[in-house]
TIGU-744353 format. One record per residue: y, x, z of N, C-alpha, C in turn. Coordinates in steps of 0.001 Angstrom, whole numbers, plus 500000, padded with zeros to 6 digits. Layout:
// TIGU-744353
YXZYXZYXZ
...
// end
This chain:
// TIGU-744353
498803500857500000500000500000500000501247500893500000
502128500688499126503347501420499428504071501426500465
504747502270500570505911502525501777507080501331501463
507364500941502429508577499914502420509666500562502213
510369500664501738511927501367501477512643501103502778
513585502411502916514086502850503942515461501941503685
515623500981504815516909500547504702518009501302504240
519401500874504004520926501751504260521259501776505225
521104500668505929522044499975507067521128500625508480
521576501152509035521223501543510729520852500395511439
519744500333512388519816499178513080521064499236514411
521402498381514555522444498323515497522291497525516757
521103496912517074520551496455518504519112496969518547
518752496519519517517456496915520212515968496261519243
516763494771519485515529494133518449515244494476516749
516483495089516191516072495739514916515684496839515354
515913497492516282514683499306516283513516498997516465
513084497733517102511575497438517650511034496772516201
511853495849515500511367495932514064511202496850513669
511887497544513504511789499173512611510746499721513155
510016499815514278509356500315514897508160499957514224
508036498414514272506388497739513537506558498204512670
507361498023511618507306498369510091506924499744509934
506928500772510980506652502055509985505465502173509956
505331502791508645503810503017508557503148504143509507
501485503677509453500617503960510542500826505566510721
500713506281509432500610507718509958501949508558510493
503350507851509957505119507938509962504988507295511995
504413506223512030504443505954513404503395507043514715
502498507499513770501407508520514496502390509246514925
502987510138514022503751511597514067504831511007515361
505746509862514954506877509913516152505911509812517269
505135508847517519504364508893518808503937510133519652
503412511045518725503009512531519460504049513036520014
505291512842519071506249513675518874507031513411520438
507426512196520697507357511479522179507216511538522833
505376511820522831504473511937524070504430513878524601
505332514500524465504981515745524275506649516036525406
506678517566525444507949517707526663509076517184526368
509362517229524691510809516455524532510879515149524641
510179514228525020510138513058525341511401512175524241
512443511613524931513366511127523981514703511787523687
514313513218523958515539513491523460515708513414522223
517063513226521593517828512890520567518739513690519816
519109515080520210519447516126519451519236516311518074
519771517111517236520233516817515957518906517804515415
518788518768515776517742519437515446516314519439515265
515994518105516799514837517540516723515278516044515561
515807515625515415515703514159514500515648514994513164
516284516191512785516496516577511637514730516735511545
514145517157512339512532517878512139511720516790511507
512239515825512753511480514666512423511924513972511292
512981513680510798512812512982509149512419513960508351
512069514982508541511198515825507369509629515517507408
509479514288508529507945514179508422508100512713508214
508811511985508510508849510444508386509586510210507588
509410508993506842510576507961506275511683507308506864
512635508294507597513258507293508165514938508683508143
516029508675508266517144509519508262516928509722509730
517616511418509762518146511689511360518688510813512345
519850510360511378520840509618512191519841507956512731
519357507658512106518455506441512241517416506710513254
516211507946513520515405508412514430516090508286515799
517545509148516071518341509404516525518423508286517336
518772507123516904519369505371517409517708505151518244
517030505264517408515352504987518025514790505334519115
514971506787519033514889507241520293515633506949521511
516968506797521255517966506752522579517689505074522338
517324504522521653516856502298522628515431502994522987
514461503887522468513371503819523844513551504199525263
514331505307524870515026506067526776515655504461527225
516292503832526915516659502837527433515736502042528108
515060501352527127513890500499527057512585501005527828
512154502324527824511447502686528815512218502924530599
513362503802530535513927503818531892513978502037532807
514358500947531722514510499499531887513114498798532573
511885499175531548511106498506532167510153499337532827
510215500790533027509636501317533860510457501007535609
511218500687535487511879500387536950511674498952537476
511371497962536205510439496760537371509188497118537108
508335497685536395506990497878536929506950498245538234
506293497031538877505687497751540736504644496782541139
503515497021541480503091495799542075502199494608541471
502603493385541118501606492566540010502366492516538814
503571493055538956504326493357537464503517494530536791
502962494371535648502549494995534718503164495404533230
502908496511532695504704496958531603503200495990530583
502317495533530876502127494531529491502733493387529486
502712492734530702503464491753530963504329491584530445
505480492419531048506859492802530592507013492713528911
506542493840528074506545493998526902506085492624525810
505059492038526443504927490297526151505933489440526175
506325489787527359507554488422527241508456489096526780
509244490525526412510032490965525911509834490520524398
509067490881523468508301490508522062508802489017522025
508379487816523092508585486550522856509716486150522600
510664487002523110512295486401523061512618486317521612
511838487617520934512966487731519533512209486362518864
513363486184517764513509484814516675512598485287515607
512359484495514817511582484834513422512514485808512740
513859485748512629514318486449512352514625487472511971
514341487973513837514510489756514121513548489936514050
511965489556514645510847489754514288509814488654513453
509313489384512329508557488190511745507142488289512126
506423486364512730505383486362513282504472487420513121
504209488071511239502799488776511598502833489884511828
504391490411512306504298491587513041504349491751514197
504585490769515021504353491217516426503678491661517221
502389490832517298501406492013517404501242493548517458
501450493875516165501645495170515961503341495804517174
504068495170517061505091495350517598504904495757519183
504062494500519584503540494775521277502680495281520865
501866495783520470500772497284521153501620498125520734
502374498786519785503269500162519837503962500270520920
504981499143521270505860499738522157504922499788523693
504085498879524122502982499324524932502791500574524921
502526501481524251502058502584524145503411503710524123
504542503406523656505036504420523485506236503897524903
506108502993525417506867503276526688505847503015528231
504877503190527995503625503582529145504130505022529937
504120505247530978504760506180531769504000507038531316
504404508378531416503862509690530819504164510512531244
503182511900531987503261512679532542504256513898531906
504439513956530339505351514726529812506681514305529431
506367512634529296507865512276529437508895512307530719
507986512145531821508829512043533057508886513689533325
508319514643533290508716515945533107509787516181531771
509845515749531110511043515658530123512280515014530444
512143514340531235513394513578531938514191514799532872
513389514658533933513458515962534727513942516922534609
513756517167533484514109519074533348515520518983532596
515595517109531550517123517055531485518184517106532410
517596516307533094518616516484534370518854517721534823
517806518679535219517939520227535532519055520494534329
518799520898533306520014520855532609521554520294532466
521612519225532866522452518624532689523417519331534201
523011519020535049523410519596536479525030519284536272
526047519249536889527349519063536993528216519126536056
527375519975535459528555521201534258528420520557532839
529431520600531816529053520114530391528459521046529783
527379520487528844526405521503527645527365521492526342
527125522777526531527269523592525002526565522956524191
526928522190523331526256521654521903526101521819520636
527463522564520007527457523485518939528557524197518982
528511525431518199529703526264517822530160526715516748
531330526772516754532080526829515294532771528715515546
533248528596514247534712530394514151535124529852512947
536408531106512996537217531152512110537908532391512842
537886533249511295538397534557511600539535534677510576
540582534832511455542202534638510934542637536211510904
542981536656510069543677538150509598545695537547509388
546311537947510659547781537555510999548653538943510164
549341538532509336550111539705508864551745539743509684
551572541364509885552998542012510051553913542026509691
554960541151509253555904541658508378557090542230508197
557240543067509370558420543774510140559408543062510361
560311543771510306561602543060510773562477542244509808
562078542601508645562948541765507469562199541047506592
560723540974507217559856539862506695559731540645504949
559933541176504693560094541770503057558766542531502768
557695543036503668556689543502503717555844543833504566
554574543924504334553489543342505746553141545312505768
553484545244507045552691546492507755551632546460507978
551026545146507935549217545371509025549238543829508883
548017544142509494547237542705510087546491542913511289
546991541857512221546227541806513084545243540632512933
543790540844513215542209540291513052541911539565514709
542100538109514072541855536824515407540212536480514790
539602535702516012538469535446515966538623534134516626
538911532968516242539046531953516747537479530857517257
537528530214518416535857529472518470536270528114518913
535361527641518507535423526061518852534095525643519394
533960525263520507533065524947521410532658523406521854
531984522766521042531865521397521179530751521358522434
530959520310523295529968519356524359529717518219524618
529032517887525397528533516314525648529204515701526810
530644516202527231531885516140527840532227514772527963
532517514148528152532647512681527927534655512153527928
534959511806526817536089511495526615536738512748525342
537527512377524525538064513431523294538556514554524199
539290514336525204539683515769525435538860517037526239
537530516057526794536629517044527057535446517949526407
535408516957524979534243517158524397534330518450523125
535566518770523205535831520503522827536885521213523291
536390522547523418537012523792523757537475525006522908
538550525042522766538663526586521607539458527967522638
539633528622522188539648529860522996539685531041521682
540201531863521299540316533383520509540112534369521172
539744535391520442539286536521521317540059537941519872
540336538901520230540871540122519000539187540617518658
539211541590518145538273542049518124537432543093519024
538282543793519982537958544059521013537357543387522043
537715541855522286537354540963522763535946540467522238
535947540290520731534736540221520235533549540944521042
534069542132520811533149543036521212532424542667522926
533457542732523583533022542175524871532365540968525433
532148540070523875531931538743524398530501539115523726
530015539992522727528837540240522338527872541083523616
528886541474524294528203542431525279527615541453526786
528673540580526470528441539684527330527093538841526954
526846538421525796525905537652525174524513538105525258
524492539473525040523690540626524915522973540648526449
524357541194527415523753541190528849522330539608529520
523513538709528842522483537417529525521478537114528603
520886537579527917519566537633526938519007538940527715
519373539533527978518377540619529046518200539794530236
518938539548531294518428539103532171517273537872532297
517526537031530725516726535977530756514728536823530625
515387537690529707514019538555529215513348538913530505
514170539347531486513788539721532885513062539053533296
513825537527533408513217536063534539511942535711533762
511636535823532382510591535524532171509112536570532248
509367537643532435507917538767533017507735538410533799
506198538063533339505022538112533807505208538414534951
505576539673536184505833539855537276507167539616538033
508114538797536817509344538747537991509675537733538837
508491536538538863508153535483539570506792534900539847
506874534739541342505621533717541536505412532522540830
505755531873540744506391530470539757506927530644538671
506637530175537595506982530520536034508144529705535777
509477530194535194510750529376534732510321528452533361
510917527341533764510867526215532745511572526704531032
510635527155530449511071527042529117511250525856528629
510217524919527932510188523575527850509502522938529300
508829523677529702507905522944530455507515524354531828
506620523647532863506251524435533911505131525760533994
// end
């Protein structure tokens, strides 16, 4: 059977990702599932969605939306599971609400056993949670970085001809800062500065090299995992 064509349009609520969800095909739905069930759990980074539409039918930016309604949708109904509440339960009567509409009858089914499965508590997802938070800790993450290297000319005193140039190294430091004026940082450095900020870069890639031998801990540091 062919592949269903990949919408244009992004889903934009919960009940079109859980459509989107039935609709993908079995082996496009295999791959996200592993992909899930493993230390990155739902994170949503550009690097992992980019990986993943190189194996599925579906765009980054679209995986992207998918993942962050399961972190939802799992954090949601993993917090009334307790007791004679059961996440099948839950996921049943969740399925029942949508209209023919958002979901059509002969997919539901299919609809409740996936998300059954892909928001069932998990020993690598809740260690994936975890270690975000370890990350996350007080401070904003570095998310990407930009330059621009500006060569400033001299032009003495009567502007009539350039003596020199002085060589800027300009950076732009984007994060997950919350609000426009937190979510980048720029800062220049000369090239001397360069130099010091490589040395600097240099130094904390040794020490990491350190923390990870074999003998420089009883307890092994979290790369992805423990």
């Amino acid at each position: 059977m062919p592949e269903k064509p990949q919408s244009i349009f992004l889903p934009s609520t919960i009940e079109e990702v859980v459509a989107q969800i039935a609709d993908l095909p079995l082996n496009a739905y295999d791959v996200l599932r592993a992909d899930i069930q493993s230390l990155r759990g739902f994170e949503s980074d550009k690097t992992r969605c980019d990986a993943l539409a190189r194996k599925i039918p579906i765009s980054a930016e679209n995986i992207s939306i998918i993942l962050s309604a399961l972190s939802y949708l799992y954090s949601r109904v993993n917090s009334i599971v307790a007791g004679e509440v059961k996440l099948d339960d839950i996921v049943e009567r969740f399925i029942s609400t949508f209209s023919e509409e958002e979901l059509e009858k002969d997919k539901r089914a299919e609809a409740t056993y996936r998300l059954k499965q892909l928001l069932v508590i998990s020993p690598e997802i809740e260690q994936s949670r975890k270690i975000r938070r370890l990350k996350s800790g007080f401070l904003q993450n570095a998310t990407a970085f930009s330059s621009f290297v500006d060569a400033r000319p001299d032009f003495g005193d009567n502007g009539e001809h350039i003596r020199g140039f002085v060589v800027m190294v300009q950076f732009r430091v984007s994060t997950d800062g919350a609000g426009d004026g937190k979510k980048e940082h720029t800062f220049q450095v000369d090239e001397e500065g360069l130099g010091s900020l490589r040395q600097a870069l240099e130094a904390a890639e040794k020490k990491i090299k350190t923390l990870r031998r074999g003998d420089a801990l009883v307890a092994p540091v979290y790369k992805v995992q423990e």
